[in-house]
C-alpha positions as CSV (number, residue, x, y, z in Angstrom):
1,X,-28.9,87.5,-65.6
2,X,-31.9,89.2,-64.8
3,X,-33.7,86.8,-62.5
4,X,-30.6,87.3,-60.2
5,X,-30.6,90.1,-57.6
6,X,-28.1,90.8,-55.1
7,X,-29.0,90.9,-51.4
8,X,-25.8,91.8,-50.0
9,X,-24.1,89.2,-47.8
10,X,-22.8,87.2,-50.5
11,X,-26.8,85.8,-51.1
12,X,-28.2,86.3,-54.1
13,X,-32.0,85.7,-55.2
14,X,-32.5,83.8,-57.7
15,X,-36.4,83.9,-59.7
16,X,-37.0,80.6,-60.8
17,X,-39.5,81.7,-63.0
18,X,-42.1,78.7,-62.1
19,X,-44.3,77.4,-64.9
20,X,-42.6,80.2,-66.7
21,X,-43.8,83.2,-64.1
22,X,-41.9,85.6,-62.7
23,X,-42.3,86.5,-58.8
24,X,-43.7,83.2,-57.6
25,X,-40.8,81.2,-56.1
26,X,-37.9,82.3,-54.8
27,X,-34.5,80.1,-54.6
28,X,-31.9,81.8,-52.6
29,X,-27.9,81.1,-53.1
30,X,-25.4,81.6,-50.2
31,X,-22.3,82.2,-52.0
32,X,-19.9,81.0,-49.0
33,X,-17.0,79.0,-49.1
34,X,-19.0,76.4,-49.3
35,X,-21.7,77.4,-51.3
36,X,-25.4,76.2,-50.7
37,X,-28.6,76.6,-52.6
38,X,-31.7,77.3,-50.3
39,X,-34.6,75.5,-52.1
40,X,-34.6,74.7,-55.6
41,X,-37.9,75.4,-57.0
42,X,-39.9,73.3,-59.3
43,X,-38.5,70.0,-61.6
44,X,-39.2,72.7,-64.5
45,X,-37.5,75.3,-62.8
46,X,-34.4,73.3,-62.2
47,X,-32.6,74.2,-65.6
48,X,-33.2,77.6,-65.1
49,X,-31.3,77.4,-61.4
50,X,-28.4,75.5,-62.6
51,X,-27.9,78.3,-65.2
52,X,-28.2,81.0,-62.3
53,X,-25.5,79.3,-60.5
54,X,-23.5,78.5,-63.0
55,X,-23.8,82.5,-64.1
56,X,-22.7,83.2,-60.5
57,X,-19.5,81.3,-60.9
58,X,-20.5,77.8,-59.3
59,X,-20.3,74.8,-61.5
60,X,-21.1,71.1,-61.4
61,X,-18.4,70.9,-58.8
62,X,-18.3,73.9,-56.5
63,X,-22.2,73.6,-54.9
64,X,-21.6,71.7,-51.0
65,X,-25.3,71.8,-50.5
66,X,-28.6,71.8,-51.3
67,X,-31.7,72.7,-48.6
68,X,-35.1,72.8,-48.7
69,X,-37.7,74.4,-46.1
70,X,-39.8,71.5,-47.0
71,X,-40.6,69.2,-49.4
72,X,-43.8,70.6,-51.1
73,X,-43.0,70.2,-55.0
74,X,-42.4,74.5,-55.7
75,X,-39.8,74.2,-53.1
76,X,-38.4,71.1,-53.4
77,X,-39.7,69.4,-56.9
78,X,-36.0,70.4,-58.6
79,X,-33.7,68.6,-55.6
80,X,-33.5,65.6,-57.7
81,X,-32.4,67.7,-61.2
82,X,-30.5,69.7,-59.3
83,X,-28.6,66.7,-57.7
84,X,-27.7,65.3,-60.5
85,X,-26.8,68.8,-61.9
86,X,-24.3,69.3,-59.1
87,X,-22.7,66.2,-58.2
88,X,-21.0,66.6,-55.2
89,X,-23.8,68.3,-52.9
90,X,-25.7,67.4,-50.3
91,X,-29.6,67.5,-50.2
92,X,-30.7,69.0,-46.5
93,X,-34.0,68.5,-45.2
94,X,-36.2,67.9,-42.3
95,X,-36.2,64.5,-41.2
96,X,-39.8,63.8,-41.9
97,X,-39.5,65.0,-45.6
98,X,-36.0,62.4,-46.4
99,X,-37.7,59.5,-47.5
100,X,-39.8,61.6,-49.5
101,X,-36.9,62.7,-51.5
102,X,-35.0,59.4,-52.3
103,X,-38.7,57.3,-52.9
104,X,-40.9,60.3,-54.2
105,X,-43.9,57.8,-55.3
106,X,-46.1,58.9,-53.0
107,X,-45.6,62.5,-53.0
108,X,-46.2,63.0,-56.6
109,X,-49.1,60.4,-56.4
110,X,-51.3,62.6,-53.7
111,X,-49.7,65.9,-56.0
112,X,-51.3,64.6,-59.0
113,X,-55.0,63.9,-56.9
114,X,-54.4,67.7,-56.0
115,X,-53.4,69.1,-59.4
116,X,-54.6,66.9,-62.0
117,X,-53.1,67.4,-65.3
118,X,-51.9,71.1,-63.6
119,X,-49.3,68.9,-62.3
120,X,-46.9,68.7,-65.3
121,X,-47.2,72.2,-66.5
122,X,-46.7,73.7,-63.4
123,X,-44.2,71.1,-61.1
124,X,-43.1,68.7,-62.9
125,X,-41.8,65.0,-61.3
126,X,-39.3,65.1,-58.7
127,X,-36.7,62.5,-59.4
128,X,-35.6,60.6,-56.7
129,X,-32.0,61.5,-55.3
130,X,-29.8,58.9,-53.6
131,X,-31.0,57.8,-50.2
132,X,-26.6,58.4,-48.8
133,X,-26.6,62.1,-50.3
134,X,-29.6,63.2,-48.2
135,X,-28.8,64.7,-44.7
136,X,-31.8,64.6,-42.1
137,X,-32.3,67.7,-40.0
138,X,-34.0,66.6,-36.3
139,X,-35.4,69.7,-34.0
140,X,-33.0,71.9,-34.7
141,X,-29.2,71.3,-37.2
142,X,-26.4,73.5,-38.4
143,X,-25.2,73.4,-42.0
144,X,-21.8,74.1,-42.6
145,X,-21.4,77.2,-45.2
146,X,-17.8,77.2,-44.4
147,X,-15.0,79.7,-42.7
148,X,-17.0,79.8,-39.4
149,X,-20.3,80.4,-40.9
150,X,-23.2,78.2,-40.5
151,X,-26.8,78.0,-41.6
152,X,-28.9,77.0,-38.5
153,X,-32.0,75.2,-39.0
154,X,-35.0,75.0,-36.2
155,X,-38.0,73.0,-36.5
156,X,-41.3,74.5,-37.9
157,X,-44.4,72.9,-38.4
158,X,-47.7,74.1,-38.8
159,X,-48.0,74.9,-42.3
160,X,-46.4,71.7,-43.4
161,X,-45.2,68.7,-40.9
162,X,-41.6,68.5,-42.5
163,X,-41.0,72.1,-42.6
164,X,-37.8,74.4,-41.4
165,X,-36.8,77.7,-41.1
166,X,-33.1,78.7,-41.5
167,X,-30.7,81.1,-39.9
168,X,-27.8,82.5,-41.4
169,X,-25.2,83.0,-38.6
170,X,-23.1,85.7,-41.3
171,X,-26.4,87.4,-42.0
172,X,-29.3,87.6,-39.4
173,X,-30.9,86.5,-42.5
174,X,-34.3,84.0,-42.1
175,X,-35.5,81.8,-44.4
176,X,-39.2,81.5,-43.7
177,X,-40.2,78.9,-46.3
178,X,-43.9,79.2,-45.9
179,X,-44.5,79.5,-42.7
180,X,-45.0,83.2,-41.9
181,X,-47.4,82.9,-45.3
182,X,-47.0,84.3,-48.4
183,X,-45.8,87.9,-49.4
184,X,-46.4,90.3,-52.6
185,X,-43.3,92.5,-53.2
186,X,-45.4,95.1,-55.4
187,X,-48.3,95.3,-53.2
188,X,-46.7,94.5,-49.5
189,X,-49.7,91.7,-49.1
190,X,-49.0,89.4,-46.8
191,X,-51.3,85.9,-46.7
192,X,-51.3,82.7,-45.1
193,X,-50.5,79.4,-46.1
194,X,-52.3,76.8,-45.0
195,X,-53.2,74.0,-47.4
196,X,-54.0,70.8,-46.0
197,X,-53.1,68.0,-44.8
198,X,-50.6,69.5,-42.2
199,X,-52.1,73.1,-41.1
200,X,-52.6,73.1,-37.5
201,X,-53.7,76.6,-35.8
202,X,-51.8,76.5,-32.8
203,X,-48.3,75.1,-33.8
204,X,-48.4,77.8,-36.8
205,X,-48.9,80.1,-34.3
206,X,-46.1,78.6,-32.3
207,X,-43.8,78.6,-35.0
208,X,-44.3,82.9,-35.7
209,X,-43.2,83.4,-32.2
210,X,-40.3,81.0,-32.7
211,X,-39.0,83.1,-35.3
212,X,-39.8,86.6,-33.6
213,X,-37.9,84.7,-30.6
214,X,-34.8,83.6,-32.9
215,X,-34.2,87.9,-33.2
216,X,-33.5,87.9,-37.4
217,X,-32.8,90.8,-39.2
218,X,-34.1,90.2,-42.3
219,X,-36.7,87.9,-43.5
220,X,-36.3,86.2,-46.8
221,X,-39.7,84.8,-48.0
222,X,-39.5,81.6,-50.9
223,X,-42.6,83.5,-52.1
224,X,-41.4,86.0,-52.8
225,X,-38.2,87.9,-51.3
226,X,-36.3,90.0,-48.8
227,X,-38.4,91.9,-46.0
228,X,-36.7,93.9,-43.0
229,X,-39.7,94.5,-41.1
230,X,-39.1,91.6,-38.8
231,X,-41.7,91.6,-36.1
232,X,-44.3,93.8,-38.2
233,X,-44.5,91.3,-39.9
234,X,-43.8,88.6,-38.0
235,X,-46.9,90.1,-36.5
236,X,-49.2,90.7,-39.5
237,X,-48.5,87.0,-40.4
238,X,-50.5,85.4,-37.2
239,X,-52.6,88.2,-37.6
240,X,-54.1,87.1,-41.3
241,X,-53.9,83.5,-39.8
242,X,-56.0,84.4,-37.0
243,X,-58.5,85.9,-39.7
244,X,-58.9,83.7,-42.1
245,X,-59.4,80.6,-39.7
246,X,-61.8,82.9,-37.9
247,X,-64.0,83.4,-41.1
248,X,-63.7,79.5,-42.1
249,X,-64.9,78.0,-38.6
250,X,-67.9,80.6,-39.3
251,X,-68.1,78.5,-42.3
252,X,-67.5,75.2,-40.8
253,X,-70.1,76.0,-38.3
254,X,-73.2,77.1,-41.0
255,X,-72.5,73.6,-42.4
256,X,-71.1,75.4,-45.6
257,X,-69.4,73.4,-47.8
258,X,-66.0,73.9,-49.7
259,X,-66.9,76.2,-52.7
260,X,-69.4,78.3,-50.5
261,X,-66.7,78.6,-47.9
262,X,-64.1,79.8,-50.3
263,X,-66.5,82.2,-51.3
264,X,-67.4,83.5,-48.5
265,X,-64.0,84.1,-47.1
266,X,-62.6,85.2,-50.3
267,X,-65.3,87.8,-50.2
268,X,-64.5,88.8,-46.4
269,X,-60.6,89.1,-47.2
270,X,-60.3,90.7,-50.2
271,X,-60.3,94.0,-48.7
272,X,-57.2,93.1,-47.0
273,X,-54.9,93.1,-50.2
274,X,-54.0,95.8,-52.2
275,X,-53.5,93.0,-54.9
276,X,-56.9,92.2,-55.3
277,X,-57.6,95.8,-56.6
278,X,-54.8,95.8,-58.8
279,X,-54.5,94.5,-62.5
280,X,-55.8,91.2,-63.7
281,X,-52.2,89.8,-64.0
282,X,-51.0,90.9,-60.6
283,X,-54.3,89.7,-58.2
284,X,-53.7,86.3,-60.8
285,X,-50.1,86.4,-59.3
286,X,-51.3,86.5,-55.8
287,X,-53.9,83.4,-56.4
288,X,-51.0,81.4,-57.8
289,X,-49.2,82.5,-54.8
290,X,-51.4,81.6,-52.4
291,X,-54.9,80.1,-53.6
292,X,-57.9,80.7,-51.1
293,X,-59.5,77.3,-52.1
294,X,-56.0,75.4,-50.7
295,X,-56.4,77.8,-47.6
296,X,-59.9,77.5,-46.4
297,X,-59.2,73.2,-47.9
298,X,-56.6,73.1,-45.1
299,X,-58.8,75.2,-42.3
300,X,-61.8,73.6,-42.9
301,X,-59.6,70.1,-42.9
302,X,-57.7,70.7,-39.7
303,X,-61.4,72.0,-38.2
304,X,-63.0,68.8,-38.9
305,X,-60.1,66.9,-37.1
306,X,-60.5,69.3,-34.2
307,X,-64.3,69.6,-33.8
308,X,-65.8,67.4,-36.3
């Protein structure tokens, strides 16, 4: 299938073509002896994974387990299709994202306030899976993928309050989720993520270093794909943090309000990204990716809780 590409290591990308785009977000299959999924996508997307796997040789039967980095609906709005797709996995998230997944009420309620009518076209509703199928990941967890290899999952916040990143013990490999940002294959743009409610300068910060600290060898980004540059970018990624909350507490302080101060930052940054001088359809991609409104929303929201 062509939105399957082999990484080596027995993990395979998988496109799940969200809202029916290609390159947005990334689910990631660790074909092990017991096989897992590593984030699902979107409700939409969740057909569209099942036929991946099942392309890939594992049916209704043969997936263990199911992860998520965290529970925002393009990572995690499939889990419940994809549950009830594959019968006998587990679902695997943080702690503070569980209940979320077995009562999803109020996460698609504060989705919609976000996204409108956007919602169904682009997520979808995340069904609810059952409460006994979902394992809770503390501070740190290890998820068995089988024959001696495990997938080892540390704590980290900042971009989101329920978020993980995960370690491949077979692979070096590290699943970033979202928070090292947001990076552009065809362009090499890297961009934060920081929509509100969760962003908090400082533990995002922390939670870089924890994954320059956890030595990986590759990092696989849910948007979008495999980069070895570790630290570079590792680097690059506080780097553009640092930037863009510099440029919205410059906002914050000339009493700007939201659509001035996404317009004034927008305007700062877009010499940063190559995609921004490239085609309509590719600086489109990047917006999706990673809109500046949701960025300086969740800057200018963690600011006001700071220094109102």
């Amino acid at each position: 299938m062509e939105n399957i590409t082999a990484l080596g290591g027995d993990v395979y990308e998988i496109d799940t073509r969200m809202a029916g785009y290609s390159g947005i977000t990334a689910g990631y299959l660790i074909l092990s002896d017991r096989p897992c999924l590593v984030e699902t996508g979107t409700s939409t997307s969740a057909p569209v994974v099942r036929d991946a796997l099942a392309s890939l040789g594992v049916g209704p039967e043969d997936l263990a387990t199911v992860v998520v980095t965290h529970i925002h609906l393009d990572h995690a709005g499939g889990v419940g299709d994809i549950a009830r797709f594959f019968p006998s996995a587990q679902v695997v998230v943080h702690e503070k994202g569980a209940r979320h997944l077995a009562e999803p009420s109020r996460l698609m309620a504060s989705a919609r306030m976000v996204w409108g009518d956007q919602l169904d076209t682009l997520f979808g509703e995340l069904s609810p899976t059952e409460a006994e199928r979902i394992v809770a990941l503390g501070e740190t967890g290890a998820i068995d993928l089988g024959n001696g290899r495990t997938l080892n999952s540390h704590y980290s916040p900042g971009h989101a309050k329920h978020h993980v990143g995960l370690v491949d013990s077979a692979t070096g490999d590290l699943y970033v989720g979202d928070a090292a940002g947001v990076y552009m294959p065809q362009t090499g743009d890297l961009r934060p993520a920081t929509p509100p409610p969760d962003f908090d300068l400082q533990t995002a910060l922390d939670s870089i270093a924890l994954f320059g600290a956890l030595g990986p060898q590759r990092l696989l980004f849910s948007h979008y794909g495999p980069v070895d540059a570790v630290q570079e970018t590792l680097e690059r990624s506080a780097e553009e943090l640092r930037v863009w909350v510099d440029l919205t507490r410059q906002a914050h302080s000339e009493g700007m309000d939201l659509d001035h101060a996404v317009a004034m930052v927008r305007d700062r940054t877009k010499g940063r990204y190559k995609a921004l001088e490239s085609d309509d359809a590719t600086a489109g991609q990047f917006e999706m990716l990673s809109g500046a409104p949701s960025n300086v929303a969740g800057i200018l929201h963690w600011l006001n809780r700071v220094s109102p």
